[in-house]
C-alpha angles and dihedrals in degrees: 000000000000125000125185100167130076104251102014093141088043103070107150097014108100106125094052110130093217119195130211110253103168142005138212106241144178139218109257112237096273087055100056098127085061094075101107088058081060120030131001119207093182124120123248118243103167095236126101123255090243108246124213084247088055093051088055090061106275105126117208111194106199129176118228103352128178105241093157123105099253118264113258100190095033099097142004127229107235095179140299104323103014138079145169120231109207114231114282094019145111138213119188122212088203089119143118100262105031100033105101112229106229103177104052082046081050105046101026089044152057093233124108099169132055122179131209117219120189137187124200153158130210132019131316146068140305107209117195115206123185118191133201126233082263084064090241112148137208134180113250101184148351122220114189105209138195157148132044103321120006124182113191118183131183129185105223117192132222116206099101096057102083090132112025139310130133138205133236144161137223129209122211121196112216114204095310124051129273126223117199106213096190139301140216139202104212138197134198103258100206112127096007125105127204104251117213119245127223099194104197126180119192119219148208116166098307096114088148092071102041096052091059098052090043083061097037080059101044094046085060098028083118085073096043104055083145079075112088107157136015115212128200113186092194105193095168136087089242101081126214094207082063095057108114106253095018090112086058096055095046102056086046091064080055091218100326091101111079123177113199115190106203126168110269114286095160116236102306081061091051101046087042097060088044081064091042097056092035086059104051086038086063095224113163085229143031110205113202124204133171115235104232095065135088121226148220106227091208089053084065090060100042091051092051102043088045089052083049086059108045123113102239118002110299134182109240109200132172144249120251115234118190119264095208103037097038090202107045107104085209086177129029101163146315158239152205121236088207085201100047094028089224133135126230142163103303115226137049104278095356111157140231116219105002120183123223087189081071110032126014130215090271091053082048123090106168099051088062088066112097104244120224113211142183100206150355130233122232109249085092124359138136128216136197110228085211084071089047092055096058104033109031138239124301118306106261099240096126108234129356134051094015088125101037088055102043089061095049093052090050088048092058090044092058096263116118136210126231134185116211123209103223095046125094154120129211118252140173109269116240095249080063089041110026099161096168090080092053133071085282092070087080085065093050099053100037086049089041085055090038096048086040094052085045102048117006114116091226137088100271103356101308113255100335091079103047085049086059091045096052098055140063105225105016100262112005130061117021094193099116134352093238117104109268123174108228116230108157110220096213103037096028083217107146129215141326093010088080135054097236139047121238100270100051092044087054102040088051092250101151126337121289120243098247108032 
């Protein structure tokens, strides 16, 4: 199908109030490396970039895939949500942050309709795909564009997309070149009201961080008007309110910006007294974020209008990106073993650590099928204070499994968990950050046991208990079943970071970890 006029696929619909569901962005200047998580300029060949999976014997069979380096010369960057595309060439908006993800908006919400709004400039072609939960894609439609200011919408249904699918768009330059001025994904507002947002960051000496995301927020506030108070819960001796700059920003936020220094409860202490504020602040929502990420502003207002459109009140939670590595998606949901009591990766064939710099959405299969998760970590997650109402703060436990229990707890209670592509905040990976070999790994076996006693289906916690049970330190030497502390004598590494206590290590009972 081929438009050439502005509304073609609205007849009739004039006095729809549409929100603004989604929006086309770009990666700032620092961010530059980011860009496959936001645009790809590779051509499609139809054949799969080969995996090392692949090459051990697992086929994936994908339909137009990008298997070509990314273009370097083929667009320009203009700002935030505009680009130029250079004459004869051709920019997809398959990707991680600008696809729109039809089938979570299908199954999680009452709409049934999105539409896509674009805005160009020159001469050359808008181009709409819709893919299946098989991540097989097909064109829609074809709009032929020109002159000054375009406009080009399309109404795009929904109904097709039960168990995964997105939309995107591409954008083809003629003989000229082609500016993108913005786009929009946009949903009928009728019945929907505009929640307000308590955005709290726990932190622990990391001002640094928090100072940059404070500014990243108040330099777009203007597009987050759900927003209407940032939170910091500093529990350091580093304090955020010292950090050089820090002043500046603040008055910026003109009072929306609030710093509360509070003794060291860990992060459970932290989170719980976000909850606590966004509730007698009567927001509608308490967003919750790590300090020790970096965000994507336009992820605040995408978790927050989704929340706004769920069907029952529903936490909305992000994915994690690698710090260190900006276009590894490292977690994409996850899910609870009930026997074992034990999270994992949450989806058939979903990856760890996929890299858009390899293979982008459209070589991707998996990541077309609609995840079911049970939680969502906190790094990022938004919760209803309606929920909190019901169902209480974190559990005090200091650090570890306050989230995973928290959305436990919300799922018995009739509130579910989703986890929403497009949202997201960079994170160290847990290779950079593995705190189950360090003294936190007690917290994460004691709340594991105590998570486990309050919520597990099965007589004493399942199998986690009887594990614990089995074994002398939790996870390491299963020499006794009597508590051991764990010291290698030949690495003088403590426990839990090695396999076997002292005395077996001495005495040549096993083998130790890191001989």
């Amino acid at each position: 199908m081929t438009a050439t006029t502005q509304d073609i696929n609205r007849t009739g619909t004039e006095d729809v109030s549409y929100r603004v569901l989604q929006e086309l962005v770009f990666p700032a200047k620092d961010r530059l490396p980011t860009q496959p998580l936001y645009m790809d300029t590779r051509s499609d060949t139809g054949t799969a970039v080969p995996s090392e999976d692949a090459l051990q014997g697992d086929r994936q069979i994908v339909v137009n895939v990008a298997s070509q380096p990314a273009a370097t010369d083929s667009l320009t960057i203009l700002g935030r949500r505009s680009l130029r595309v250079h004459a004869r060439n051709t920019v997809s908006f398959a990707t991680y942050f600008n696809a729109f993800p039809a089938s979570y908006w299908r199954h999680n919400t009452h709409l049934r309709e999105v539409v896509l709004s674009v805005r160009t400039s020159g001469r050359g072609s808008v181009t709409v795909y819709s893919s299946n939960a098989r991540g097989e894609s097909v064109p829609v439609s074809v709009h032929e564009v020109s002159g000054d200011e375009q406009v080009t919408e399309a109404a795009l249904p929904l109904k097709a997309f039960a168990d995964g699918g997105w939309y995107w768009f591409d954008l083809a330059a003629a003989d000229e070149s082609l500016t993108l001025l913005g786009a929009q994904w946009l949903g009928d507002g009728a019945g929907t009201t505009e929640g307000t947002v308590t955005l709290q960051i726990t932190t622990m000496n990391k001002p640094s961080y928090c100072l940059t995301n404070a500014r990243l927020l108040v330099e777009q506030q203007e597009n987050l008007p759900q927003v209407s108070e940032v939170v910091i819960v500093d529990q350091g001796n580093q304090k955020v309110v010292e950090e050089p700059g820090f002043r500046e920003v603040q008055d910026r936020f003109d009072g929306r910006l609030r710093v509360i220094d509070q003794a060291n409860l860990g992060g459970a202490g932290g989170f719980a007294r976000g909850m606590y504020e966004a509730v007698k602040a009567e927001s509608t929502y308490v967003l919750l974020m790590d300090d020790d990420v970096e965000i994507e502003p336009e992820a605040v207002r995408r978790v927050s209008v989704f929340a706004d459109y769920c069907k029952r009140p529903t936490l909305v939670g992000g994915h994690m990106i690698d710090l260190l590595n900006p276009t590894k998606i490292h977690n994409f949901g996850e899910a609870m073993d009930p026997y074992s009591f034990q999270y994992a990766p949450a989806g058939d064939g979903v990856e760890t650590g996929h890299d858009f710099r390899r293979n982008n959405l459209r070589a991707t299969p998996w990541m077309h099928r609609r995840v079911e998760v049970d939680y969502n970590a906190w790094w990022m997650c938004l919760i209803p204070t309606q929920v909190i109402r019901e169902i209480g703060l974190a559990l005090p436990v200091f650090i570890k499994w306050d989230d995973v229990e928290y959305g436990i707890r919300a799922k018995a209670a009739g509130y579910r968990t989703v986890s929403l592509p497009g949202v997201a905040v960079w994170h160290l990976a847990w290779a950079d950050k593995d705190d189950t070999i360090s003294w936190q790994a007690y917290f994460h076996k004691r709340n594991q046991l105590v998570a486990a006693l309050l919520h597990s289906p099965f007589d004493r916690g399942g199998r986690c208990s009887r594990a614990t049970a089995s074994r002398t330190c939790g996870t390491c030497c299963p020499c006794s079943t009597s508590p051991r502390r764990l010291g290698c004598s030949r690495c003088g590494t403590c426990w839990p970071g090695r396999r076997l206590c002292t005395s077996c290590c001495r005495s040549g009972s096993g083998t130790c970890a890191s001989s």
